[in-house]
C-alpha positions as CSV (number, residue, x, y, z in Angstrom):
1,X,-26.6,10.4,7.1
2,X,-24.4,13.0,5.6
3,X,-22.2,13.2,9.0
4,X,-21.7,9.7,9.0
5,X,-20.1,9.4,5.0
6,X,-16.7,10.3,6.7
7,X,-16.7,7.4,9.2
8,X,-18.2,5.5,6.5
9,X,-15.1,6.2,3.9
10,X,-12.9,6.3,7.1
11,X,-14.0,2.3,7.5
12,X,-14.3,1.2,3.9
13,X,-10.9,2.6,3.1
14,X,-9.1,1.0,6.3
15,X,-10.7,-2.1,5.1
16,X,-9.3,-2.8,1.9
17,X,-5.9,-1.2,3.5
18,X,-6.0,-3.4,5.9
19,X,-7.0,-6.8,3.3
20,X,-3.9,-5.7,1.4
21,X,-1.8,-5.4,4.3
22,X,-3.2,-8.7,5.6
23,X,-2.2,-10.1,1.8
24,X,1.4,-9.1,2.7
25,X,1.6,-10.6,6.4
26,X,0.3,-13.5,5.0
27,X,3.1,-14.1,2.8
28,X,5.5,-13.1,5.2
29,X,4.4,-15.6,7.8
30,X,5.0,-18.5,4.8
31,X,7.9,-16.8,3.9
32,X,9.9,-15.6,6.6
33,X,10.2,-18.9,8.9
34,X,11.1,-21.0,5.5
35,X,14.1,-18.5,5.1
36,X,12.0,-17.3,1.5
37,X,12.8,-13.5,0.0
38,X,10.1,-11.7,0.4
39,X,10.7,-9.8,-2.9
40,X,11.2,-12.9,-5.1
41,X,10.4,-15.6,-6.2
42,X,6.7,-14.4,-7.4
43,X,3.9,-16.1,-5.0
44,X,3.0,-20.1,-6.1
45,X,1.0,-22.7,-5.1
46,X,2.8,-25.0,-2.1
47,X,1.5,-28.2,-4.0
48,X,1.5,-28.2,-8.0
49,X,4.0,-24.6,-8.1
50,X,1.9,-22.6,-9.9
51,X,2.8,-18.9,-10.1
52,X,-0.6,-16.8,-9.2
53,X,-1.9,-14.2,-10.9
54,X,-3.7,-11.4,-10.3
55,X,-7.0,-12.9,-9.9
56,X,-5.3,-15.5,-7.6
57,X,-4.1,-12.8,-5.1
58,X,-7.2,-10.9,-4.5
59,X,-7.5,-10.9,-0.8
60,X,-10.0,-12.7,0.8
61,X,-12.1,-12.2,-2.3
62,X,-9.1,-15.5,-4.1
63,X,-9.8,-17.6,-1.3
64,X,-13.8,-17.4,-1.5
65,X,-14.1,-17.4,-5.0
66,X,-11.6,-20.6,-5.3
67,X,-13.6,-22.1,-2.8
68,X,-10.3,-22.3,0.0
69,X,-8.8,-24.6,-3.2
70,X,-5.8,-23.8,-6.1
71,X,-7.5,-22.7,-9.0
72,X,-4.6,-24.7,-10.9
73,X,-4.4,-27.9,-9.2
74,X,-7.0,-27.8,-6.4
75,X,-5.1,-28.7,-3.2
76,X,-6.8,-27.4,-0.5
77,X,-5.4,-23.7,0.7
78,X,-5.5,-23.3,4.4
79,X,-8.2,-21.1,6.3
80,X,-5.5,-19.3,8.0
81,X,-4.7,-17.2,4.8
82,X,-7.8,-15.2,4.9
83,X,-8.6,-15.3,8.5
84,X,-5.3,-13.1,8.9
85,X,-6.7,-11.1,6.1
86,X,-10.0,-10.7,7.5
87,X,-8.5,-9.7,11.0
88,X,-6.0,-7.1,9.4
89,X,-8.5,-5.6,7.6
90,X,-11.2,-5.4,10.2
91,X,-8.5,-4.1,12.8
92,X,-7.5,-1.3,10.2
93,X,-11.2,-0.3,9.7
94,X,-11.5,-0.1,13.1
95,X,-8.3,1.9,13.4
96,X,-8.8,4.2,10.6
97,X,-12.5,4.9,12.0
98,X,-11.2,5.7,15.4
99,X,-7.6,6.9,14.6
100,X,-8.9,9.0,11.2
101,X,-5.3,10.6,10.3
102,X,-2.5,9.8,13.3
103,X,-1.8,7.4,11.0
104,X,1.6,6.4,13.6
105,X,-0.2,3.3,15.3
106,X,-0.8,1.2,11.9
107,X,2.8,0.5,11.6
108,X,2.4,-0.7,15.1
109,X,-0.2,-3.0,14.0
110,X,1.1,-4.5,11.2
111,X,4.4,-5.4,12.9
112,X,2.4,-6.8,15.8
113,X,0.0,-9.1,13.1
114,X,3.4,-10.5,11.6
115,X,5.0,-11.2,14.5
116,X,1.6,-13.3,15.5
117,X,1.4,-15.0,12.1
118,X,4.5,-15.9,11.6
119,X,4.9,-17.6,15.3
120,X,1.8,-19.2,14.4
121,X,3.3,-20.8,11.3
122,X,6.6,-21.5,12.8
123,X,4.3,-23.9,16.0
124,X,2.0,-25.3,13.3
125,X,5.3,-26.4,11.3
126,X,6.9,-27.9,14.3
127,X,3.4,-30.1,14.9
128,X,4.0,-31.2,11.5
129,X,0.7,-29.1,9.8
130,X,2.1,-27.3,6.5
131,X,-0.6,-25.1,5.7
């Protein structure tokens, strides 16, 4: 049990690395395609404009606890938000458990995630879907 807390902490802390970094690719693939700075203005809700908080912005944790809604106006919040998340943070535990310290593919990985996001976004808004 002992020899298994490193992989352990090696997996929990590429988790939430990864849910953060999934945060971030998520809001560059509604961003970047809508030609939106990705330094201001501060994240809103696409339907009432409602600048999120904190508690709003929690990733993956927001979308479950909201119930996939606003928590302002309660428009419906597409599952593709969290199922990036989700995937960035389960590809950085995996990563981090295998890759402990050459830390010279995440980089990699992120780039690769927004790259696939924000095509994704860019074919849904061409069908005519703005989630």
């Amino acid at each position: 049990m002992i020899d298994s807390l490193p992989l352990l902490a090696a997996a929990l802390t590429g988790f939430i690395v990864g849910a953060i970094l999934g945060s971030f690719v998520t809001a560059l693939s509604y961003r970047l395609p809508r030609g939106i700075s990705i330094v201001a203005p501060r994240s809103s809700c696409p339907s009432c404009h409602a600048v999120l908080g904190a508690r709003d912005l929690v990733p993956i944790g927001s979308y479950l606890a909201n119930k996939g809604k606003c928590r302002h106006c309660g428009a419906r919040i597409s599952p593709r938000y969290p199922t990036i998340e989700l995937a960035v943070a389960l590809s950085c535990a995996l990563a981090f458990t295998i890759l402990w310290g050459n830390w010279f593919i995440l980089p990699v990985v992120v780039i690769m995630i927004v790259g696939a996001a924000t095509d994704m976004t860019m074919r849904l808004e061409k069908k005519g879907s703005h989630d």
